[in-house]
Every structure is written in structure tokens, then in C-alpha cells.
N, C-alpha and C positions, 0 to 999 in steps of 0.2 A: 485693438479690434479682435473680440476673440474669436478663435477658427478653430472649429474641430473637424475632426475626421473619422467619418463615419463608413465602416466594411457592411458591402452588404452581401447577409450567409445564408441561402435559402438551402432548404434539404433536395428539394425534386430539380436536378439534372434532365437534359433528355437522354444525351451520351453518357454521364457518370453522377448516378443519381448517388446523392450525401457524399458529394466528393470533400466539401468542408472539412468531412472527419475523415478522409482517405489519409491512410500513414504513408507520409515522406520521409527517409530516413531519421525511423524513428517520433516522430511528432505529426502530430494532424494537420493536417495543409491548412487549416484555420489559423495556428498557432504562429506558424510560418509568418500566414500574412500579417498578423495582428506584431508580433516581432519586431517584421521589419520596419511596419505602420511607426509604430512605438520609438522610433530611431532619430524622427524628422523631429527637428526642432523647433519647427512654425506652429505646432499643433497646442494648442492648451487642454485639449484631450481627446480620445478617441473613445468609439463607440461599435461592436457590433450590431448590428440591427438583423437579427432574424425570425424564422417563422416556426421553428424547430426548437422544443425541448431538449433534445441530445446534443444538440450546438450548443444552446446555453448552457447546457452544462458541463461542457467541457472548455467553453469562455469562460466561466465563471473559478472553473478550478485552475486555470495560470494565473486567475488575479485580473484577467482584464474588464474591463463594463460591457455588459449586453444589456439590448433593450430589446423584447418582443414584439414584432408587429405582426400584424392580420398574415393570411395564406395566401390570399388570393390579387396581393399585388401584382401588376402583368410589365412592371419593369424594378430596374432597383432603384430608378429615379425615385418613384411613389413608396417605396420601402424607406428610403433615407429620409421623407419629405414625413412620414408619421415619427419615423425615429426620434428626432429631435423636436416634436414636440413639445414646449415646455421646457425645452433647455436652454439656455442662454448661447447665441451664436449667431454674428453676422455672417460669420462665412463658412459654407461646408466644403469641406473635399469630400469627395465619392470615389474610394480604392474599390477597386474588385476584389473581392473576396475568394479570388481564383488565382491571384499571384502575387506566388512565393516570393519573386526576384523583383518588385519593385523597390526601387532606389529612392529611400527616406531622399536624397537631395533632390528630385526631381518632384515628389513632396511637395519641399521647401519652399523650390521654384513658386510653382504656383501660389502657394499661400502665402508667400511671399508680395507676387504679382498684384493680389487681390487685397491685400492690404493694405499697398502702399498705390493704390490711385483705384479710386469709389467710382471712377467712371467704366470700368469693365463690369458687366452683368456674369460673367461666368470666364473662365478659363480652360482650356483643355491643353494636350501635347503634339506631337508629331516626331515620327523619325524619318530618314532617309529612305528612299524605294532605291536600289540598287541592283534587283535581282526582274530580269523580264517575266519568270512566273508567279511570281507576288504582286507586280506591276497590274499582270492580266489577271489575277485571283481576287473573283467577288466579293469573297469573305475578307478580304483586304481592304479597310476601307482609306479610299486618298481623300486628302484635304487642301484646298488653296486659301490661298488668303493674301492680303491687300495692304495697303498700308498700316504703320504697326502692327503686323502680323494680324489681324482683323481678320478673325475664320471670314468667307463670303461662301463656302459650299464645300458638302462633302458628298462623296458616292462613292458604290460600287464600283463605278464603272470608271474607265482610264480620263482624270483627269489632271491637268490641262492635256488637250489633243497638241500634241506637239507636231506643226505640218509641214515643218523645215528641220534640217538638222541645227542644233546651237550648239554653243562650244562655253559657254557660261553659265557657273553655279547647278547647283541641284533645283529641279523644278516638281519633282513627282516625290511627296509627303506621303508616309502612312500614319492614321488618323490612329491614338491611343486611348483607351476607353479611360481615360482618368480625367477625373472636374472639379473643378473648385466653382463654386457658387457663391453670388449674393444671396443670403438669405430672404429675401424678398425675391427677387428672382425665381429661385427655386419654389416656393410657395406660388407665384403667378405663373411657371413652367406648369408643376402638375394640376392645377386650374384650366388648363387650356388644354381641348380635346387635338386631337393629334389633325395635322395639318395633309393635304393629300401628297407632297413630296415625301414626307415622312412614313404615307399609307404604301407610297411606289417603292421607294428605295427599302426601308422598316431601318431608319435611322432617324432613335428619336432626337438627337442632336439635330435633326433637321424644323423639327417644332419649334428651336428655340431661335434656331435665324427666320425665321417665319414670322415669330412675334416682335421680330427687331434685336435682337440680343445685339448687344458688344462683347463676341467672344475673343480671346486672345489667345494665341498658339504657339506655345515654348515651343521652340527646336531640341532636341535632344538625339544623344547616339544610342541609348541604352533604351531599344527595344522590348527588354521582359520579357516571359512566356506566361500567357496562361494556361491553366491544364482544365482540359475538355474530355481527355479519354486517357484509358490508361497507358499507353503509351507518352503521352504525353507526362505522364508520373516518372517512369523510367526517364524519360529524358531531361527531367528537372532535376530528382536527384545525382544522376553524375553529375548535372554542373557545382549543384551545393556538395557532393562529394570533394570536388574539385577544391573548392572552396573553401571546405574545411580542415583539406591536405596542407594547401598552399597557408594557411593561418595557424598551423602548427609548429 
């Protein structure tokens, strides 16, 4: 089944506009991602897709593939959905094009998942909620889900209410913007105008349990950072700092 994996690199930021090409020590946070993309082993290839000339051409000088799509895609779902156009792929992963530190095994996982049983329409991740102001942080989004890990809802907002105290397992997920798709799926995903859960919350992952999806949700400990501002750069680089201390 072949699976690729598609970065999506737009130039206009609202917090750190062409942050793509922003230098992390040393290398453009594109290069990063595309890297560490290039790691997993589930992939039979990967793909930039952006809307910027100076991204591709700085994709194009490490050696990796871009492909140009339109400007005025309003998510990177529909960026990744013209990307592969015409390339051979039943199943896409969707990495953010904003982080450096995502874990090729986590990757894997998914492409994995989506491989090996054709009844899941898409896959996404989740980590641990541990911290009570992440817990209560909109921008944080939580996710439940049901048997076989079977997404049934994500939001903003604190979910499950928990009305008693429990003393068993972790219940409150934070929702990871990484997907693995049926190619079909994804194709009947951006076909379909956005659902009013999706218009309330503005989680387009909520169009897709709307249309019935079968999503499934690895557990994982390895949260990532994306970088949104420039602080967020400084804090990326000491960890690969770190990281390239300890690998010397």
C-alpha cells in the first residue's frame, strides 16, 4: 500500500510570516522538518507542497521533492489534497511543516496503522494532558474516543467533564495535528463544505467525524513543539542544541 508523506509550507504566517525559511541553528525550519520526515520508514516518499517560490527553492537545494500548489488554500488539508494530484498514493500522512521535533516513529505508527487494516478512513495522535493550565487552554485541543481508540469528539473546551473524582488511568488527551488518510477519504474530506461543529469550534478535524469518518488515535508521550513565534525558535533550538551535545 503505498503512503506518502506530504509537509505542508505556506509562506504567510500571521505570528511568524516565512517562518519555513526561519534559521534553527543553522538550517531553515523546512529542512528540519523535511529531515526528520525522511527518517520514518513507512513512507515510500515524501513531498513538500507549497505556495512560495523561495521554499521551493530551498526544498529543492537539500535534494528533497516539492510540488507547488495555489495561494489561497484556507487549510493545509486542501494544500495536501492538490499536492498529490496525480501521484500514486493510497494513503497520505499530513506533518506540519512547523515541527522540527516530530518523531519519524510516531510517523510510522500511523502509517503503519493505516496500512494494515483499510477499515480506518484517517488516523490521527494524542498525548497526555497532565498540566491543569493546558487542561484549561483553548488553543489546546482535547480528544475522546471509544472503542479502538475510535476519535468520537474533539474541542476546545475541557473534555470529558469529569464530575467525581477517579483514581484510574489518564482520561484528558491533547489532540496532535498529525493524519494519516485514506486517499479517498481525503479527496471526499475536502469535497465536503465545513460542517457547523467545525464552523463553532474551527476544528477541521470536526468535518471529518461529521461525515462518519473511522478515525483512530495513537497514544503517544512525545508531544513535539511547533514554532508559531519567535520565541518559540529559541526554545526549539536549545532542545536540538541539546540533542546534538548529547549525540557527540
Amino acid at each position: 500500500m503505498r503512503t506518502v508523506g506530504v509537509i505542508p509550507a505556506r509562506w504567510g504566517s500571521t505570528r511568524l510570516p516565512g517562518k519555513s525559511l526561519v534559521d534553527i541553528c543553522g538550517k531553515p525550519l523546512v529542512q528540519w522538518v523535511v529531515e526528520a520526515v525522511e527518517r520514518a520508514e513507512k513512507l515510500d516518499d515524501v513531498l513538500v507542497a507549497t505556495d512560495d517560490e523561495r521554499i521551493a527553492e530551498v526544498v529543492n537545494g537539500i535534494g528533497a521533492k516539492v510540488v507547488m500548489t495555489r495561494a489561497d488554500h484556507t487549510t493545509g488539508t486542501d494544500r495536501i489534497a492538490e499536492a498529490i494530484e496525480g501521484i500514486d498514493a493510497e494513503v497520505v500522512v499530513n506533518i506540519q511543516g512547523d515541527e522540527p521535533l516530530i518523531e519519524p516513529g510516531l510517523i510510522d505508527k500511523l502509517a503503519e496503522l493505516m496500512q494494515g487494516d483499510d477499515s480506518w478512513d484517517m488516523a490521527t495522535a494524542a498525548v497526555p494532558i497532565d498540566d491543569e493550565m493546558e487542561l484549561n487552554n483553548p488553543s489546546a485541543v482535547k480528544v475522546v474516543w471509544g472503542d479502538e481508540h475510535r476519535a468520537l469528539y474533539f474541542s476546545r473546551s475541557v473534555i470529558p467533564y469529569v464530575r467525581d473524582a477517579l483514581d484510574e488511568g489518564r482520561i484528558h488527551w491533547r489532540h496532535l495535528g498529525i493524519y494519516a488518510y485514506r486517499r479517498s477519504f481525503l479527496e471526499r474530506l475536502v469535497a465536503t463544505s465545513p460542517c457547523l461543529l467545525e464552523k463553532a469550534e474551527k476544528l477541521e478535524q470536526l468535518r471529518a467525524l461529521c461525515i462518519g469518518a473511522r478515525m483512530a488515535v495513537v497514544e503517544t508521550e512525545d508531544a513535539g513543539m511547533g514554532v508559531d513565534t519567535s520565541e518559540d525558535v529559541k526554545v526549539v533550538e536549545m532542545i536540538l542544541k541539546s540533542r546534538i551535545s548529547n549525540n557527540e
